[in-house]
Biotite code that builds the C-alpha atoms (Angstrom):
import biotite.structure as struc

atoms = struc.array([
    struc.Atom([-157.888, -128.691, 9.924], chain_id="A", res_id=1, res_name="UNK", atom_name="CA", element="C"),
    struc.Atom([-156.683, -125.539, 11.302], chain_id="A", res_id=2, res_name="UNK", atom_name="CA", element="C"),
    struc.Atom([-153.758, -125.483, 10.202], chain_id="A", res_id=3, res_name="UNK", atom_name="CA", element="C"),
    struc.Atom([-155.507, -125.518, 6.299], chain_id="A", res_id=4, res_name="UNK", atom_name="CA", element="C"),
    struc.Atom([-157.573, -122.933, 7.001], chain_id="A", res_id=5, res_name="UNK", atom_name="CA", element="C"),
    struc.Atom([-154.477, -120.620, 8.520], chain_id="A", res_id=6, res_name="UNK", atom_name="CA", element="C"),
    struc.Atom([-152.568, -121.697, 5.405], chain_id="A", res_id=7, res_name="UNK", atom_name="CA", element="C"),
    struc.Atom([-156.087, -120.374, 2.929], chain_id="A", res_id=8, res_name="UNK", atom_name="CA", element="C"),
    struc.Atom([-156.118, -117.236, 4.968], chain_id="A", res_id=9, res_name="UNK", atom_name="CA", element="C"),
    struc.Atom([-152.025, -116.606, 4.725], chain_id="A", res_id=10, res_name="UNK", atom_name="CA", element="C"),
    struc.Atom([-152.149, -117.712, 0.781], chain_id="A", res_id=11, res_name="UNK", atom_name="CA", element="C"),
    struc.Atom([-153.486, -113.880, -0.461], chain_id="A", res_id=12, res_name="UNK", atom_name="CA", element="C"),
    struc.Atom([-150.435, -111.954, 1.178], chain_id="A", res_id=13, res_name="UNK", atom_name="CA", element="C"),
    struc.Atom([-148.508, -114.279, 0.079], chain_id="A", res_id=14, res_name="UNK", atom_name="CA", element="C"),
    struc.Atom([-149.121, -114.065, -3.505], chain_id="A", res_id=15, res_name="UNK", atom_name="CA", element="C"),
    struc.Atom([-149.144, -111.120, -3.840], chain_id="A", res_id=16, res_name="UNK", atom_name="CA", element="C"),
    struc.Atom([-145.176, -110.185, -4.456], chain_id="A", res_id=17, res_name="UNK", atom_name="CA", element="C"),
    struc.Atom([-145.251, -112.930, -6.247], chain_id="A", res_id=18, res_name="UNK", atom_name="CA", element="C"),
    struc.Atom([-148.182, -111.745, -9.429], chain_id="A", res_id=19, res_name="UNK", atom_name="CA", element="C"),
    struc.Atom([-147.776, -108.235, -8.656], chain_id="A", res_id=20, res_name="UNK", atom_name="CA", element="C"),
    struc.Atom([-145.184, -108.161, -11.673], chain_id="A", res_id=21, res_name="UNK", atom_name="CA", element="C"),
    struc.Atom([-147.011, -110.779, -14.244], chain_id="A", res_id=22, res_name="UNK", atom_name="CA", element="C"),
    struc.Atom([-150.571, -108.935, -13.603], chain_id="A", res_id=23, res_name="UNK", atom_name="CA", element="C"),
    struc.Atom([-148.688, -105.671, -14.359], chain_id="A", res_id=24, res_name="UNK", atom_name="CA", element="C"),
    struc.Atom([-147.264, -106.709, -17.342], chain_id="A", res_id=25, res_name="UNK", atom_name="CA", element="C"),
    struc.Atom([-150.679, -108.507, -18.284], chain_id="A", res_id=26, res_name="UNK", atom_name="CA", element="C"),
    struc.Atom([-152.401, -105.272, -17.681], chain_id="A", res_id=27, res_name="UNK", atom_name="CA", element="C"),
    struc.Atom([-149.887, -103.149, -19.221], chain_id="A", res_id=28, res_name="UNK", atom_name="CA", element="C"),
    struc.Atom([-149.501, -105.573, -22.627], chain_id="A", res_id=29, res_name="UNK", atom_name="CA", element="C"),
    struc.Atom([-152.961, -107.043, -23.191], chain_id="A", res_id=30, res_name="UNK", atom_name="CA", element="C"),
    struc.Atom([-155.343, -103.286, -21.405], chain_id="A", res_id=31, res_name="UNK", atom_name="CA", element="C"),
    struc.Atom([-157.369, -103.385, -18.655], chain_id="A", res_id=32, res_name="UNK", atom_name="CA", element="C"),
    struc.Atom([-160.435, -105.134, -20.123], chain_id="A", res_id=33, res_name="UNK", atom_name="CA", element="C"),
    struc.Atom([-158.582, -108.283, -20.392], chain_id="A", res_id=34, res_name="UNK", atom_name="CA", element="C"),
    struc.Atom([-157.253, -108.243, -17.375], chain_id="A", res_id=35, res_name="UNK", atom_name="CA", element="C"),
    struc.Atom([-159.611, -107.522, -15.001], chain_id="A", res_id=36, res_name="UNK", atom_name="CA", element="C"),
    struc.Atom([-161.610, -110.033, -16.874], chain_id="A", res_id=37, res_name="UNK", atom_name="CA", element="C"),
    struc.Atom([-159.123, -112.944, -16.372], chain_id="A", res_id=38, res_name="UNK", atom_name="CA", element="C"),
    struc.Atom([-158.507, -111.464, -12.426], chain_id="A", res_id=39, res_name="UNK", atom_name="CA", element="C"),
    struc.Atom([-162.612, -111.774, -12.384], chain_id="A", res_id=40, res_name="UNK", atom_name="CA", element="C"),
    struc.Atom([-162.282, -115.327, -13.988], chain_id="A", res_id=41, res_name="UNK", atom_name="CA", element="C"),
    struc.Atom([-159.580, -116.967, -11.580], chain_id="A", res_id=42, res_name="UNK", atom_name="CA", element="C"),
    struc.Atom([-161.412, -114.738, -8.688], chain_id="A", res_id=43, res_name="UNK", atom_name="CA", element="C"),
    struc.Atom([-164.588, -116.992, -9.699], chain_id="A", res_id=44, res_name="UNK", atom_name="CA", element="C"),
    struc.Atom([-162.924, -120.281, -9.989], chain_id="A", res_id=45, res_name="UNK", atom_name="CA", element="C"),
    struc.Atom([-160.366, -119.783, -6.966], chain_id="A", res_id=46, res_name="UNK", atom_name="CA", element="C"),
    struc.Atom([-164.165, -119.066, -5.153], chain_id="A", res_id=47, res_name="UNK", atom_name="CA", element="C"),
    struc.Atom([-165.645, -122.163, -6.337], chain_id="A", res_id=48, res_name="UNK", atom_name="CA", element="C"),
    struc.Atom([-163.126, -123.979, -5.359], chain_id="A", res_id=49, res_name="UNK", atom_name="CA", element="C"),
    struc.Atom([-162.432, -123.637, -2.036], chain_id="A", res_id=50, res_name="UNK", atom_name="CA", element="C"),
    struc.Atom([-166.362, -124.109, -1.671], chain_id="A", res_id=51, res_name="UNK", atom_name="CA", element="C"),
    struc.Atom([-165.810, -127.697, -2.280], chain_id="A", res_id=52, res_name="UNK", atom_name="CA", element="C"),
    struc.Atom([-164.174, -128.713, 0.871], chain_id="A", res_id=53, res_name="UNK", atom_name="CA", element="C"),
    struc.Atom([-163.520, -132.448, 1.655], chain_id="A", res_id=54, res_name="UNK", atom_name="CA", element="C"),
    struc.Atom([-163.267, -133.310, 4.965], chain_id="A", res_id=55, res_name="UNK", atom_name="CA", element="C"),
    struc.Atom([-159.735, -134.820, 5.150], chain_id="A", res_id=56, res_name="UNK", atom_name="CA", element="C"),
    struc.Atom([-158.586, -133.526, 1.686], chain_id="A", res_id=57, res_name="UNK", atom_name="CA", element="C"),
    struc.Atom([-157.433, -129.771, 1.927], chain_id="A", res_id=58, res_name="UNK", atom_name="CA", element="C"),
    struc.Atom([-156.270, -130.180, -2.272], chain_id="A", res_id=59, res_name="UNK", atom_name="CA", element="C"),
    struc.Atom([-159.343, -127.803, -3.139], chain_id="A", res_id=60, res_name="UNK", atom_name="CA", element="C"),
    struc.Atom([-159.467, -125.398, -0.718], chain_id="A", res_id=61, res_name="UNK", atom_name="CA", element="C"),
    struc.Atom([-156.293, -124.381, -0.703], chain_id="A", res_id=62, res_name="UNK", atom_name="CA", element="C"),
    struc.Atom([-156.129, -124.708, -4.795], chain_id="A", res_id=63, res_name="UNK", atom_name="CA", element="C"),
    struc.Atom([-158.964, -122.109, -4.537], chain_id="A", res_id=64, res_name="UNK", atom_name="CA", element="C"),
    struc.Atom([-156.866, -119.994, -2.410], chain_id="A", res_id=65, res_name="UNK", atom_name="CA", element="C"),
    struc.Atom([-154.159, -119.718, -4.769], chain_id="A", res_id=66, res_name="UNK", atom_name="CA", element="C"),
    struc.Atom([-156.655, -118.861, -7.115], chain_id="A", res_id=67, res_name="UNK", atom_name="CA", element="C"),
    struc.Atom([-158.345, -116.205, -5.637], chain_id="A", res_id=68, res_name="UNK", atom_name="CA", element="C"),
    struc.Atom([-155.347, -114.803, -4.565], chain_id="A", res_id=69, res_name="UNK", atom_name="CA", element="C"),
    struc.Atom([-153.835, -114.235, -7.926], chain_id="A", res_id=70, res_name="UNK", atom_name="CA", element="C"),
    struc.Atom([-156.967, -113.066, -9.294], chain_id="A", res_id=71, res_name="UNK", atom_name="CA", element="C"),
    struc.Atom([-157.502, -110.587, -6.327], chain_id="A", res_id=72, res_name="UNK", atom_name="CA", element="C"),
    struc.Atom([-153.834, -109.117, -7.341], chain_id="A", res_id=73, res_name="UNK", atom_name="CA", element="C"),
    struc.Atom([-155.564, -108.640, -10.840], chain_id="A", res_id=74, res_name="UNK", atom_name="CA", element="C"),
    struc.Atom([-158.450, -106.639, -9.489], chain_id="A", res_id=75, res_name="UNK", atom_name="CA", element="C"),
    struc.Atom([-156.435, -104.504, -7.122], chain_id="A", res_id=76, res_name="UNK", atom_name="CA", element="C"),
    struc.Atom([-153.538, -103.593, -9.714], chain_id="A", res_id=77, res_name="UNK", atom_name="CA", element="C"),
    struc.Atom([-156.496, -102.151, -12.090], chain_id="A", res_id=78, res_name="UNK", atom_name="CA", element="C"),
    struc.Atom([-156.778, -98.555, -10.202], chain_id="A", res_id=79, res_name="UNK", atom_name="CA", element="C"),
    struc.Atom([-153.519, -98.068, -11.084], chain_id="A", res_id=80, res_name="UNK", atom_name="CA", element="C"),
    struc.Atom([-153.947, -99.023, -14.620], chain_id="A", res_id=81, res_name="UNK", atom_name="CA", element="C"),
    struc.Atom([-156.773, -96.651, -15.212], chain_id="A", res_id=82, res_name="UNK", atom_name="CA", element="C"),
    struc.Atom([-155.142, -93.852, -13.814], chain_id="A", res_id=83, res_name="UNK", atom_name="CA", element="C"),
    struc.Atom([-152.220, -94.328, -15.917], chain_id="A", res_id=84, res_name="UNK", atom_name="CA", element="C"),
    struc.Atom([-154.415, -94.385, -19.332], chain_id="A", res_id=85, res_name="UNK", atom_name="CA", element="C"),
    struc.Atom([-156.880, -91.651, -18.057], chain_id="A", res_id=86, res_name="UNK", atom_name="CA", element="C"),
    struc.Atom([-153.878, -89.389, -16.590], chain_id="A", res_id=87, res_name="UNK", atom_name="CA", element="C"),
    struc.Atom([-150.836, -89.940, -18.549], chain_id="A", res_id=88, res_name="UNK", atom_name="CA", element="C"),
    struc.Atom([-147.280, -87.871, -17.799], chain_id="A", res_id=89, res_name="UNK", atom_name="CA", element="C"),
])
């Protein structure tokens, strides 16, 4: 079991290289209303999820993880986003 919950806590860093570039590209293409909405969203589910933990099945925790990790790359890359359409160059 602590191994799982090493593996829930490592899962945000490690996602992060990964959606920085689709969560750009979402944010970029579809504005920042959708996608801090669908960042909120998966940040929501990814959370309810990992609530629901089975002793002896680690499927939902760390399925929550992964979740909340790529929503929580949503949320952070929207600073970024705003200050590109509020200050453009």
């Amino acid at each position: 079991m602590p191994e799982v919950i090493t593996l829930i806590v490592l899962l945000g860093p490690i996602m992060h290289p990964f959606m920085a570039t689709p969560c750009n590209w979402i944010l970029d293409r579809f504005g920042v209303r959708i996608g801090c909405s669908f960042g909120g969203l998966l940040l929501v589910l990814g959370v309810w999820a990992r609530t629901n933990l089975i002793v002896g099945n680690p499927f939902w925790p760390i399925l929550g993880a992964i979740l909340a990790a790529m929503g929580n790359v949503f949320i952070l890359s929207s600073p970024s986003a705003f200050a590109l359409k509020w200050f453009p160059s």
